[in-house]
Residue frames as qw, qx, qy, qz and C-alpha x, y, z in Angstrom:
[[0.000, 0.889, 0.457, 0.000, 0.00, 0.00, 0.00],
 [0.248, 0.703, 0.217, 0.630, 0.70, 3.55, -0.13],
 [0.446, -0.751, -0.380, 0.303, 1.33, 5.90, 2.97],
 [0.253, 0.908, -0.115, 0.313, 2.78, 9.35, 3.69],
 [0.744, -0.248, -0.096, 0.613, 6.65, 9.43, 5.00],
 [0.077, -0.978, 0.194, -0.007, 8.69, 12.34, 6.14],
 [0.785, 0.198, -0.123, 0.574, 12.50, 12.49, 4.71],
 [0.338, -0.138, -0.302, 0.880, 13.12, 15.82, 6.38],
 [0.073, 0.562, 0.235, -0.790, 11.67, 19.59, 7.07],
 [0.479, 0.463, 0.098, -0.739, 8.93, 19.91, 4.51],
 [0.297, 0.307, -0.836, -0.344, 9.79, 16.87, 2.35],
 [0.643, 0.106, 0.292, -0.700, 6.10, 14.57, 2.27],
 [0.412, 0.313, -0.608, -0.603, 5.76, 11.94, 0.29],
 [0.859, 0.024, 0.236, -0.453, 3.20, 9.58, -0.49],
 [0.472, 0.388, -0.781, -0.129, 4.95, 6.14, -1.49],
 [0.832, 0.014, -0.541, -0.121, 5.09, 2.23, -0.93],
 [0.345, -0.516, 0.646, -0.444, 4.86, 1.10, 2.38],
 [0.250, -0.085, -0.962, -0.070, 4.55, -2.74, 3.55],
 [0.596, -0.477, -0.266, -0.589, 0.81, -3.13, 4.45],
 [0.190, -0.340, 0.776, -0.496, 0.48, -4.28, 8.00],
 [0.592, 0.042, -0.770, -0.235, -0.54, -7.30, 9.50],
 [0.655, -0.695, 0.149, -0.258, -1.91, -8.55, 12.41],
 [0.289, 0.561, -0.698, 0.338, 1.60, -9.33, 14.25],
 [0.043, -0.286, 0.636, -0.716, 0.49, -9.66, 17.62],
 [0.118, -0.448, -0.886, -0.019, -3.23, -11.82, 19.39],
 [0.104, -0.591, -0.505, 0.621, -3.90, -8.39, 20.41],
 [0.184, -0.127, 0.318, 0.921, -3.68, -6.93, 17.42],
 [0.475, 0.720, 0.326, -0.387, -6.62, -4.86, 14.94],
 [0.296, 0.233, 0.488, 0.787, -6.33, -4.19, 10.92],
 [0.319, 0.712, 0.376, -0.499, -8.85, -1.18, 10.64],
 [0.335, 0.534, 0.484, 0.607, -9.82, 0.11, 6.97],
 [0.141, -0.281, -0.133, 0.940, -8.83, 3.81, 7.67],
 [0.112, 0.789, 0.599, -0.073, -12.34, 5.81, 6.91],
 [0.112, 0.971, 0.019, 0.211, -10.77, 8.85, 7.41],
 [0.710, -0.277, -0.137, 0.633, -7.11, 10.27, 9.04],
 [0.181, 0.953, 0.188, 0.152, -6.00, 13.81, 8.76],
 [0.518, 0.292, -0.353, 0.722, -2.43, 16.02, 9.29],
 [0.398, -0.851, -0.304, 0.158, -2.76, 17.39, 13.44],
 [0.027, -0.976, 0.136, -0.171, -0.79, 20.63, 14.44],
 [0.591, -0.641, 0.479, 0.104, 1.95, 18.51, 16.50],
 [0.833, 0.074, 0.407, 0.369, 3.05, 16.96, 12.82],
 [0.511, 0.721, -0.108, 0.456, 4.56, 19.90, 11.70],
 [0.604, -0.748, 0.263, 0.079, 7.02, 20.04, 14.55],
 [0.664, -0.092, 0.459, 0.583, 9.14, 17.42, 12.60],
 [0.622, 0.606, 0.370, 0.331, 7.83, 18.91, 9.18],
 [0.102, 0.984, -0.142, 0.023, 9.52, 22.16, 9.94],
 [0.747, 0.241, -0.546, 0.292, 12.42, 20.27, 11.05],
 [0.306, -0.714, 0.276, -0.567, 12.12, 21.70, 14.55],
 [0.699, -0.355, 0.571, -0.243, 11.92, 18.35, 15.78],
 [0.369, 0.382, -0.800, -0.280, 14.82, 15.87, 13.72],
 [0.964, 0.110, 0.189, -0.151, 14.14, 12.80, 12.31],
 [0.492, -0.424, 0.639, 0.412, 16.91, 10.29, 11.63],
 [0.212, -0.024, 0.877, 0.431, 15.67, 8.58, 8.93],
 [0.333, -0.137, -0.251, -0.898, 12.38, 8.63, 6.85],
 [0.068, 0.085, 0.769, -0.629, 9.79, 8.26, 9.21],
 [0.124, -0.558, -0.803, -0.170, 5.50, 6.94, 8.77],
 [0.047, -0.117, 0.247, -0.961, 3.50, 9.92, 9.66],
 [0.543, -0.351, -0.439, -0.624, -0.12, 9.75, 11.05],
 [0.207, 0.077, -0.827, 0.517, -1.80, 9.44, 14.41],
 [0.470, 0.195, 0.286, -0.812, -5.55, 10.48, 14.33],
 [0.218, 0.099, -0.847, -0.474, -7.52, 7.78, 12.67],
 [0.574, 0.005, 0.601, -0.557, -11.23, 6.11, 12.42],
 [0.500, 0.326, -0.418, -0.685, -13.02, 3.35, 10.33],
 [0.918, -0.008, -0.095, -0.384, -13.77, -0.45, 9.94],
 [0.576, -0.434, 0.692, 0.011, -12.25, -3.18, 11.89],
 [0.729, 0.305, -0.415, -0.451, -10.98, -6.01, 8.82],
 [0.806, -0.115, -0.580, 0.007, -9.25, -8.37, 11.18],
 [0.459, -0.762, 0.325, -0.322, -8.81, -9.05, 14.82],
 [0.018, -0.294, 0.862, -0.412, -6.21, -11.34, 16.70],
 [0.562, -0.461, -0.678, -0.106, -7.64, -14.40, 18.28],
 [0.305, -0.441, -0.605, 0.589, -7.52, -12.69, 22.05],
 [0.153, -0.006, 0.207, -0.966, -9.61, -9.52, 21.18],
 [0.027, 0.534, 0.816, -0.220, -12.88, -9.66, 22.59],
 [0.202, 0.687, 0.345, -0.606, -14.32, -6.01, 22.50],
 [0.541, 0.514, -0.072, -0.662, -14.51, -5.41, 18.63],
 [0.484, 0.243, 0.722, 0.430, -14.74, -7.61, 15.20],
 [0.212, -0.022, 0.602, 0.770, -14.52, -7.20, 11.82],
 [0.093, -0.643, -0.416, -0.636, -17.48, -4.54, 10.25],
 [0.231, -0.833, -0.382, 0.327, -17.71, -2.68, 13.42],
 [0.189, 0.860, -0.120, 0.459, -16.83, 1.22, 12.98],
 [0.665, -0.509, -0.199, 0.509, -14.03, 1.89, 15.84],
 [0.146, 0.895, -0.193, 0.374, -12.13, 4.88, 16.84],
 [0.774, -0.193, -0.273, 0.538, -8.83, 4.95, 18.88],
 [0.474, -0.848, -0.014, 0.237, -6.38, 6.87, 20.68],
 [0.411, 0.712, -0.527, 0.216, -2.91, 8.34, 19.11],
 [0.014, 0.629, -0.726, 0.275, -2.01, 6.42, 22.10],
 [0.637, -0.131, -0.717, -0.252, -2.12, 2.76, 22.74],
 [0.209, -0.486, 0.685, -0.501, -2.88, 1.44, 25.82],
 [0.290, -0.115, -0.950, 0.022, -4.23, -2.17, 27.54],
 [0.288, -0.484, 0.004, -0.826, -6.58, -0.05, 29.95],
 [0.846, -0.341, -0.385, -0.143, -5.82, -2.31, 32.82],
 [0.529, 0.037, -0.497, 0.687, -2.48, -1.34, 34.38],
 [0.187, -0.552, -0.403, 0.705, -2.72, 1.29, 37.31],
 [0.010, 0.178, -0.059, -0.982, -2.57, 4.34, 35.07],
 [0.188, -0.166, -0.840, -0.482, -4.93, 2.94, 32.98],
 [0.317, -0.597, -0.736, -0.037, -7.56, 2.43, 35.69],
 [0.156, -0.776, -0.314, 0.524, -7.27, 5.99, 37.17],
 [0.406, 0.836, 0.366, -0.053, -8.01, 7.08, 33.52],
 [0.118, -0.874, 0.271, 0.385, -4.52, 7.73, 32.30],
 [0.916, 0.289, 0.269, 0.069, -4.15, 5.49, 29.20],
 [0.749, 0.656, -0.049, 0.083, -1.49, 7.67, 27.62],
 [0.086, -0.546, 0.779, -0.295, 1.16, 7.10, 30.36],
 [0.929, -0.057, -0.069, -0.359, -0.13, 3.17, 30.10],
 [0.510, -0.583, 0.595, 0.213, 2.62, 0.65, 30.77],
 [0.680, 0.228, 0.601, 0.354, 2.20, -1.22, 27.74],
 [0.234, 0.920, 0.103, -0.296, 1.75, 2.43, 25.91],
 [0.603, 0.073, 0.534, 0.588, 2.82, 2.37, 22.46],
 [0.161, 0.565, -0.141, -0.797, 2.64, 6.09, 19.89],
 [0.644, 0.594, 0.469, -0.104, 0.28, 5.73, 16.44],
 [0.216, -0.756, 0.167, 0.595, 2.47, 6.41, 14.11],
 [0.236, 0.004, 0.740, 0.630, 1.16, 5.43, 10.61],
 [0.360, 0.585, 0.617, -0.383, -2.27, 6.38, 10.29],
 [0.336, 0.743, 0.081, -0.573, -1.99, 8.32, 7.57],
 [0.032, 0.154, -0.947, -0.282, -2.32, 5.12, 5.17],
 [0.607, -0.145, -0.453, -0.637, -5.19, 3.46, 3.64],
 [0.830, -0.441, -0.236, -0.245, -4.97, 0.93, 6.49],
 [0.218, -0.696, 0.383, -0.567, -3.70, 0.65, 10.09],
 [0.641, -0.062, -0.732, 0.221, -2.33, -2.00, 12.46],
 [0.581, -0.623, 0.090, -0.516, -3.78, -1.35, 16.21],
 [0.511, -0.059, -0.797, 0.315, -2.03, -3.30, 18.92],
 [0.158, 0.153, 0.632, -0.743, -3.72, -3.46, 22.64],
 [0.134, -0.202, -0.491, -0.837, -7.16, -3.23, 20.55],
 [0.361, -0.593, -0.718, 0.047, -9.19, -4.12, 23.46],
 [0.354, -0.534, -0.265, 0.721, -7.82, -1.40, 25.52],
 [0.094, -0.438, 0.176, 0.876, -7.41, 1.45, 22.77],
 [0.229, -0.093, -0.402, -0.882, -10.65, 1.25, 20.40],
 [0.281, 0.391, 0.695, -0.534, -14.18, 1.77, 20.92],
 [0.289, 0.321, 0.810, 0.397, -16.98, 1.16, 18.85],
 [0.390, 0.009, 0.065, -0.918, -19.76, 3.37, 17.83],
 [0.633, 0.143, 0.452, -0.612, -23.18, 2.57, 17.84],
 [0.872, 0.208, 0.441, 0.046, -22.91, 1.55, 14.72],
 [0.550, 0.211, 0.303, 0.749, -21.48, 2.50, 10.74],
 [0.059, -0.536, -0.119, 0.833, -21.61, 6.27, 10.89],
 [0.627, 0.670, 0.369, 0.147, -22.77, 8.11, 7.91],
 [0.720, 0.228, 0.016, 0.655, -20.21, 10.12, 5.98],
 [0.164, -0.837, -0.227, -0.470, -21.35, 13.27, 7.31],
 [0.626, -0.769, 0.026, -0.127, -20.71, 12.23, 10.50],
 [0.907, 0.082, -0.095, 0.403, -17.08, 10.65, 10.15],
 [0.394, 0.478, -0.325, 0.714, -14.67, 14.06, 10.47],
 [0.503, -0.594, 0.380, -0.499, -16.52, 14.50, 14.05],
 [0.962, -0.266, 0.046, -0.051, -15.90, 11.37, 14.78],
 [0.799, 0.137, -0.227, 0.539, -12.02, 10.95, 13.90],
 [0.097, 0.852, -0.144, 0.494, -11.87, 14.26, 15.61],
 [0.808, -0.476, -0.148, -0.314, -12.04, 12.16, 18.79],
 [0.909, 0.174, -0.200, 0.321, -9.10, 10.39, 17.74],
 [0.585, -0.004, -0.206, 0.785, -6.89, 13.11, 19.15],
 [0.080, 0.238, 0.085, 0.964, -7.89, 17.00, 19.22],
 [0.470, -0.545, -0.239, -0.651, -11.40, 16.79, 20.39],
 [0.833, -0.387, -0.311, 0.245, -10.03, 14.61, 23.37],
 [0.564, 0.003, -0.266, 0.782, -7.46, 16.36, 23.81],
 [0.081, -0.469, -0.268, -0.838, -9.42, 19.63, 23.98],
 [0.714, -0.598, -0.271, -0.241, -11.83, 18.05, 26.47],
 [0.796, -0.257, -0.197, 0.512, -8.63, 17.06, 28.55],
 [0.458, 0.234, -0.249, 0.821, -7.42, 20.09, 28.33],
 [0.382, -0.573, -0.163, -0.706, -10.72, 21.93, 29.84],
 [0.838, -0.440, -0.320, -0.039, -10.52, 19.06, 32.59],
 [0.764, 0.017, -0.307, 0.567, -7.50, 19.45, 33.40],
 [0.105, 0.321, -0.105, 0.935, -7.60, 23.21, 33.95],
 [0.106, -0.427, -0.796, 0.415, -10.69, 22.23, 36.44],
 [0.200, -0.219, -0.076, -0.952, -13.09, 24.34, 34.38],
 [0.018, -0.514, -0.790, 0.335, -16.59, 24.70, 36.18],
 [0.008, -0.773, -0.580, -0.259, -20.10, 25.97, 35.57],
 [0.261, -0.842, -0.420, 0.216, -19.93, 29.68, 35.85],
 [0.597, -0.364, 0.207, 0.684, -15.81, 29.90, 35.43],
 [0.365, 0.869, -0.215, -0.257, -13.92, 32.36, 33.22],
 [0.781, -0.158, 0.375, 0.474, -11.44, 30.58, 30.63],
 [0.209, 0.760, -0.415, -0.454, -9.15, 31.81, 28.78],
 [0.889, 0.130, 0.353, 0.261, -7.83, 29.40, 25.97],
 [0.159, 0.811, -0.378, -0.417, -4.58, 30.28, 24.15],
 [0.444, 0.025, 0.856, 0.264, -4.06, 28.38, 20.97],
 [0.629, 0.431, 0.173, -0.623, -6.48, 29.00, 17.87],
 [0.173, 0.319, -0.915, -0.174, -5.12, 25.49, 16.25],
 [0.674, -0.326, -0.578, -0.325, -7.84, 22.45, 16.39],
 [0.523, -0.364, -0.668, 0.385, -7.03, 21.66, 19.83],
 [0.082, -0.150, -0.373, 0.912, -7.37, 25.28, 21.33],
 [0.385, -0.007, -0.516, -0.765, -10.75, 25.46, 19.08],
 [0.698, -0.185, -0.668, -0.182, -12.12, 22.76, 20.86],
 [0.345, -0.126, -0.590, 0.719, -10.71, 23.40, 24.03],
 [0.111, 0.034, 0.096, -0.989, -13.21, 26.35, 23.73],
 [0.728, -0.282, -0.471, -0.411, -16.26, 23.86, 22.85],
 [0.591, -0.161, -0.710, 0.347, -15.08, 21.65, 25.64],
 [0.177, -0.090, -0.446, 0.873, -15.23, 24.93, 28.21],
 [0.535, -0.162, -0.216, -0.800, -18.67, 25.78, 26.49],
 [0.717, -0.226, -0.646, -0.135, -20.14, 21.96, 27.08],
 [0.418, -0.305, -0.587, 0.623, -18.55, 22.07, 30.98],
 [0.032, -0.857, -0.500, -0.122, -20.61, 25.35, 31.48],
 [0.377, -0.193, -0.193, 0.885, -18.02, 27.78, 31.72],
 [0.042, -0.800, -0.419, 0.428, -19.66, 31.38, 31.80],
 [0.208, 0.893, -0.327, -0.230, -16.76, 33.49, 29.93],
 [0.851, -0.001, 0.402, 0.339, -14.39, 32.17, 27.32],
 [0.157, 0.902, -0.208, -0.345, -11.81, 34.21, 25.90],
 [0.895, 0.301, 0.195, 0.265, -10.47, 32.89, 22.76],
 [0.298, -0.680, 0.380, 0.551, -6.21, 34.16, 22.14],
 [0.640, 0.359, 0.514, 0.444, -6.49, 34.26, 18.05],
 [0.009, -0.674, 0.107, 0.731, -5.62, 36.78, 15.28],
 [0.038, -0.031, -0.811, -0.583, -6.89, 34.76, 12.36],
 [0.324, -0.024, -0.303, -0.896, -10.39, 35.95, 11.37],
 [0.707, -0.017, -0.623, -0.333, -11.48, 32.23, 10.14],
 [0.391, 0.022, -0.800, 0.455, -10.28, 30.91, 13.28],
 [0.183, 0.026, 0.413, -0.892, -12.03, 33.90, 15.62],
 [0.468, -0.037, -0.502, -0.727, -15.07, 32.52, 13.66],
 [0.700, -0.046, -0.708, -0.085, -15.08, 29.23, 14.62],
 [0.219, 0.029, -0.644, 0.733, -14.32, 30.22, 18.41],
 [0.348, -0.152, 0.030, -0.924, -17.52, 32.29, 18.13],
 [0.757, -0.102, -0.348, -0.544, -19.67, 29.43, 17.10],
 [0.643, -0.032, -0.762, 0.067, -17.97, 27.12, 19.57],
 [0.515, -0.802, -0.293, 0.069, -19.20, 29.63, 22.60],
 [0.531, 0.161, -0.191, 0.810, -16.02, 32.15, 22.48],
 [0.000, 0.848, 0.514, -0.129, -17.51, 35.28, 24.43],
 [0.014, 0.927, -0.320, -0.194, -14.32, 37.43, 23.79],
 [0.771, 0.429, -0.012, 0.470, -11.46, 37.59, 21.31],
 [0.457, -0.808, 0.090, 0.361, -7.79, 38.97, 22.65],
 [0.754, 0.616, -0.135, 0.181, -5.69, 39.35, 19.50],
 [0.028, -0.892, 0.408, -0.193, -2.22, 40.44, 22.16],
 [0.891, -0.083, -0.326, 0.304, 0.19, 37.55, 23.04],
 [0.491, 0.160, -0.405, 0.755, 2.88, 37.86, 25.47],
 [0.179, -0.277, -0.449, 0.830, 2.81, 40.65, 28.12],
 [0.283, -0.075, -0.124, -0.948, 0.40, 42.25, 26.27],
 [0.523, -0.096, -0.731, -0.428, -1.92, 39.78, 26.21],
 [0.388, -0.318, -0.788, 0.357, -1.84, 39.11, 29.94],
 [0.046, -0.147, -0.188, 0.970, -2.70, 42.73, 30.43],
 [0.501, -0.117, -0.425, -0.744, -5.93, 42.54, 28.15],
 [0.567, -0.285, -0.772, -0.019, -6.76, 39.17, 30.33],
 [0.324, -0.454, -0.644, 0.523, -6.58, 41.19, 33.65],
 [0.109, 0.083, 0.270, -0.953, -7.78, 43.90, 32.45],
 [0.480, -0.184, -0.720, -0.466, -10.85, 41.75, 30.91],
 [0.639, -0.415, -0.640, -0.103, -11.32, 40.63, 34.54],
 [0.174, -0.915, 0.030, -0.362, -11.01, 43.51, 36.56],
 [0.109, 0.702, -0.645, 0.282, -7.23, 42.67, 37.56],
 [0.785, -0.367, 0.411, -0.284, -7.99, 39.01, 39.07],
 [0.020, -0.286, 0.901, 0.326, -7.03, 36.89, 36.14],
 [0.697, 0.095, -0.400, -0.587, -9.16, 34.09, 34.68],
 [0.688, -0.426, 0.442, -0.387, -10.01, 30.87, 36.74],
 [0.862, 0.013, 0.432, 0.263, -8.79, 28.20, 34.04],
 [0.172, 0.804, -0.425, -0.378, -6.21, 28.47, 31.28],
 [0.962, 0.138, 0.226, 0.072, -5.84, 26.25, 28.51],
 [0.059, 0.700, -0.545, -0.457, -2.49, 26.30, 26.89],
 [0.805, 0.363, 0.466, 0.062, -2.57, 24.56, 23.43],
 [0.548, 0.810, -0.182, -0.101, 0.41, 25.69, 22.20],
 [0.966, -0.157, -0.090, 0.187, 3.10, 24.41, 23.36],
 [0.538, 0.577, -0.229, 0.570, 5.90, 27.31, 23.34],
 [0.351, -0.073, -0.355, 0.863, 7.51, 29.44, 26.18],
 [0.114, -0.041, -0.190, -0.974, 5.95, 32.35, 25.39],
 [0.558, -0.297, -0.444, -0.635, 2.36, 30.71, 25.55],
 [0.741, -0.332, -0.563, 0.154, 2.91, 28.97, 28.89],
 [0.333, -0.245, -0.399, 0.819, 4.16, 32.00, 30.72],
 [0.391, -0.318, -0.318, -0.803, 1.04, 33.74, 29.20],
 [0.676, -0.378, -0.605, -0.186, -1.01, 31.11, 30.57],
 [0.440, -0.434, -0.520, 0.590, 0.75, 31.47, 34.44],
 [0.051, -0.255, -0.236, 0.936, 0.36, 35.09, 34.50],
 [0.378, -0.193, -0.450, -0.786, -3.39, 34.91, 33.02],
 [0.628, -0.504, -0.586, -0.094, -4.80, 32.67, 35.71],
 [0.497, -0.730, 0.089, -0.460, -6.14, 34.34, 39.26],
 [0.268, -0.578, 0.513, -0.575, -4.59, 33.11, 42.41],
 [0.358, 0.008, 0.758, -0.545, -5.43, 29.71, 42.78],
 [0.815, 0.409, -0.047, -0.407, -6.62, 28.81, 39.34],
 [0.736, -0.152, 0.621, 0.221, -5.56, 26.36, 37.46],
 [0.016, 0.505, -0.697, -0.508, -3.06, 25.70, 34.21],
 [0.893, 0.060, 0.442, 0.065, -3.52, 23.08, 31.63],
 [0.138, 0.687, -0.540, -0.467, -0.91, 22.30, 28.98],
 [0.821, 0.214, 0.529, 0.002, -1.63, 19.81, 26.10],
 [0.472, 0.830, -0.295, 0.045, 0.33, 21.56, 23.32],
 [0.872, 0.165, -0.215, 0.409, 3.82, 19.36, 22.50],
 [0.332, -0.902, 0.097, 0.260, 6.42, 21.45, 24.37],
 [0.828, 0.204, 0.021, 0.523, 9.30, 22.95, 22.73],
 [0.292, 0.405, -0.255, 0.828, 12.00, 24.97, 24.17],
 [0.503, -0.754, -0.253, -0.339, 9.39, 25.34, 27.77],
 [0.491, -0.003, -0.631, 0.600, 11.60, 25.86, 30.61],
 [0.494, -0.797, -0.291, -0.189, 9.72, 26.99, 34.36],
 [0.382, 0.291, -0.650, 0.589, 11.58, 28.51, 36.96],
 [0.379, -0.242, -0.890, 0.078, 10.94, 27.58, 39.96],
 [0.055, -0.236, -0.314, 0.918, 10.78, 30.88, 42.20],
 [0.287, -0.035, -0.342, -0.894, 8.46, 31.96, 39.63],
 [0.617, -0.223, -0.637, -0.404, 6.22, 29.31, 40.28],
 [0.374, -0.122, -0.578, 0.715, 6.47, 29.37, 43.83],
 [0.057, 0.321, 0.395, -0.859, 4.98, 32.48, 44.08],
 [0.162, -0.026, -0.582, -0.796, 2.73, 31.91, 41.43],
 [0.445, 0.059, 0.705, -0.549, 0.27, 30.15, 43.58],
 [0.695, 0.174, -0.133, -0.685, -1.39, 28.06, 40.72],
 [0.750, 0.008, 0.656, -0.080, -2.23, 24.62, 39.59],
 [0.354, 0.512, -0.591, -0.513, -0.65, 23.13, 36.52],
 [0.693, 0.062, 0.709, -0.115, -1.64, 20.06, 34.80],
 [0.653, 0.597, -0.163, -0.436, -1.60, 18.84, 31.74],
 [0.499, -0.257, 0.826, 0.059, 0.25, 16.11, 29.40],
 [0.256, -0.026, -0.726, -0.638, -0.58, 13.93, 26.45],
 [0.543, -0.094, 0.476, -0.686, -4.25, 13.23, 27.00],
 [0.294, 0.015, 0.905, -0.309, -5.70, 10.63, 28.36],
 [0.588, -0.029, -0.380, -0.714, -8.10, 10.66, 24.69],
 [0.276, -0.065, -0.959, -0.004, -8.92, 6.72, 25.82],
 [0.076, -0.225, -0.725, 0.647, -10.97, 8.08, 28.92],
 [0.377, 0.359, 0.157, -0.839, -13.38, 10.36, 27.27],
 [0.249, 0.102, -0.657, -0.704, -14.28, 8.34, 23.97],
 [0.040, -0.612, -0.789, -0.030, -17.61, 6.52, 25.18],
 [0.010, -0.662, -0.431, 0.613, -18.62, 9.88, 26.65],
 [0.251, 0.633, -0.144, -0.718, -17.95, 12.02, 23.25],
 [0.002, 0.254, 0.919, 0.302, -18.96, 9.12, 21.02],
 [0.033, 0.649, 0.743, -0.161, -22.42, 9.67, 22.40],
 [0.008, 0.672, 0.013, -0.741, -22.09, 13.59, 22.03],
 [0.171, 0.322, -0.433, -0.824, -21.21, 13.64, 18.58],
 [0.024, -0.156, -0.961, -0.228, -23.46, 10.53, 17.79],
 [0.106, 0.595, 0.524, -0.600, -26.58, 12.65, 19.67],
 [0.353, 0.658, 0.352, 0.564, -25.94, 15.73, 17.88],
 [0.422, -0.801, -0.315, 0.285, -24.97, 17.48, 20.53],
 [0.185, -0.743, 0.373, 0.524, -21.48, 18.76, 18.97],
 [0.717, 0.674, 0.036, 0.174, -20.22, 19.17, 15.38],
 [0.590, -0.699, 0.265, 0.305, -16.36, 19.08, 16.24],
 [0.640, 0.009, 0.422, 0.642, -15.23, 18.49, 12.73],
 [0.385, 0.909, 0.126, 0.097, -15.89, 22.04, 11.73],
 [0.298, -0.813, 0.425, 0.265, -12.29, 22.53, 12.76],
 [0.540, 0.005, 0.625, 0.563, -11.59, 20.96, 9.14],
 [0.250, 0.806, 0.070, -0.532, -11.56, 23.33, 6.46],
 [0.333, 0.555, -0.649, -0.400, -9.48, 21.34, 4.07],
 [0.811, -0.029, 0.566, -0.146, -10.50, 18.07, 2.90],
 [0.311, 0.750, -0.398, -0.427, -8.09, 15.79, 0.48],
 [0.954, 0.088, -0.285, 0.020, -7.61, 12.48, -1.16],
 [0.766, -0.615, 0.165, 0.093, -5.03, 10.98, 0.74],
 [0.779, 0.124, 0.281, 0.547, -2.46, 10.90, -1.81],
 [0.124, 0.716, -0.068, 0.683, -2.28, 15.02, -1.83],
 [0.580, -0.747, -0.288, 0.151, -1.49, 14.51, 1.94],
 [0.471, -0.234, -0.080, 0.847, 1.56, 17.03, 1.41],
 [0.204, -0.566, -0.293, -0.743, -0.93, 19.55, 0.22],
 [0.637, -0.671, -0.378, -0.035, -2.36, 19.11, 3.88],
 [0.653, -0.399, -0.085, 0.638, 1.02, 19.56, 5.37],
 [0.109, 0.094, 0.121, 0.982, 1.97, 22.86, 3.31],
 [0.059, -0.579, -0.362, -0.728, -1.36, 24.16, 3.89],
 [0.568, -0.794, -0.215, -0.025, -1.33, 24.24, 7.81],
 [0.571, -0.204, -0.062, 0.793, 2.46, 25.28, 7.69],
 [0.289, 0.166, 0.141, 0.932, 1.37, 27.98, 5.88],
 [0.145, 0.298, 0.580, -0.744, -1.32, 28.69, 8.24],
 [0.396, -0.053, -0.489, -0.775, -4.05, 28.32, 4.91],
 [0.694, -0.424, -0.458, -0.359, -6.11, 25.80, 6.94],
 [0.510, -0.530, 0.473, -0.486, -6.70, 24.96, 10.39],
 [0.593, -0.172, 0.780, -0.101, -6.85, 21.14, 10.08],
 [0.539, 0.259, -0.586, -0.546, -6.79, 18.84, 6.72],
 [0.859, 0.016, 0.176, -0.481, -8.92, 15.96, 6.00],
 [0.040, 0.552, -0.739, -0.384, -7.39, 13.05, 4.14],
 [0.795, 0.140, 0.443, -0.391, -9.56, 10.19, 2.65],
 [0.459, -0.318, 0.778, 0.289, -8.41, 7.46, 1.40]]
């Protein structure tokens, strides 16, 4: 089969990969439905983050089971399933106190973006839907796979509550969501940190009540002066730089709380600083495994429409079109169908 590889900083390419097999009794084959390019795969593609050699690329992924291992029990072949970018067995400690992507058996997804997809742990790390979706419904549903979880994880984490002010800095799929996720938990105020129009759009419709367009020092200044000099009771960071994580501490009140779910690169804390900072930080890869029955049912209701954070949608064999069009900041998230 076909898949997309990375040979270095902006170099895509869609070529001959060995199809996969089931290797392992735990294993899944899924027939990829959909997959798409997330915000944390242009890290390598800029070359910010080296690769040795040329490297499978894909980690968001949903569609039809074609074979299981004899030891999986929870799906078979024609169910629809979604997963996690991260595997897990969802039985070790972390696992059972809803941390799947620090799992001990915890293996990274790192081909999806191929016509089809080898799944080890598959008991632990997909879940079915109700049944076959219709195509309509499929980009909310693979959103699940990574960004809308993660989003939701990042609202949890930052302990948002009915009533709360958040701030969310990020206007990438996962900060986009993060701002649905802070709507759905009942926050009150939600101040979205974007300077892209299309983006400020999509914040609007996902319950944004205020746009801050200032980053850095400015930015924290617009947040306290938004909240008459207290700060903001959660903060998502969903970017993943310096600069957006010392936003985030000096945007949250006294006694609020951080999350970070944006890859770090180049983040260093000092400690004093944080000391006297007097907040709660959390955050990490999230724990997508934990939420997927719960936002299965959401998007399966109609309660949420999470794949409007795709604005490009392409055959899978123009998946470097995807990649040059979210480096160059033309889309917020690409589709890719096989």
């Amino acid at each position: 089969m076909k898949g997309a590889m990375l040979y270095g900083p902006r170099d895509v390419r869609f070529e001959e990969r060995a199809a996969p097999k089931i290797e392992k009794p735990t294993d899944a084959i899924i027939r990829i439905s959909a997959t798409c390019v997330c915000g944390s795969d242009l890290w390598p593609y800029r070359g910010i983050q080296p690769i040795a050699q040329p490297t499978p690329m894909g980690h968001e992924y949903c569609g039809i089971v074609e074979e299981v291992g004899k030891a999986v029990k929870s799906v078979k072949p024609g169910q629809f399933v979604i997963g996690s970018f991260a595997i897990s067995d969802n039985t070790c400690p972390a696992c059972q106190i809803g941390y799947q992507s620090s799992c001990e058996y915890r293996e990274w997804v790192s081909t999806a973006q191929a016509p089809v997809l080898r799944v080890p742990l598959a008991d632990g790390t997909l879940v079915a839907t109700p049944a076959v979706p219709s195509p309509e419904l499929i980009p909310n549903l693979l959103t699940l796979s990574d960004v809308m979880g993660t989003g939701w994880f990042a609202a949890d984490a930052a302990n948002v509550k009915p009533g709360a002010t958040v701030v969310v800095a990020g206007d990438g799929a996962v900060g986009l969501l993060g701002v649905l996720s802070a709507k759905l938990m009942g926050a009150a105020r939600i101040v979205a940190m974007s300077r892209h129009e299309k983006r400020q759009k999509i914040a609007r419709e996902f319950g944004a009540t205020d746009i801050v367009t200032e980053r850095g020092e400015d930015g924290v200044g617009r947040i306290k002066e938004l909240t008459k000099g207290i700060g903001a009771d959660s903060v998502l960071e969903c970017v993943g730089t310096q600069e957006s994580m010392l936003q985030a501490i000096s945007s949250v009140r006294k006694g609020g709380s951080v999350s970070y779910v944006g890859v770090p690169h180049g983040v260093e804390l000092d400690g004093e600083m944080l000391f006297f900072a007097h907040v709660h930080l959390h955050g990490g890869p999230a724990p997508v495994r934990r939420f997927l029955p719960e936002l299965i049912k959401r998007v399966w209701d109609g309660e949420i429409n999470p794949g409007k954070v795709f604005d490009l949608t392409l055959p899978l064999d123009q998946v470097a079109e995807g990649y040059r069009a979210m480096d160059e900041r033309r889309a917020i998230k690409a589709l890719l169908q096989p």
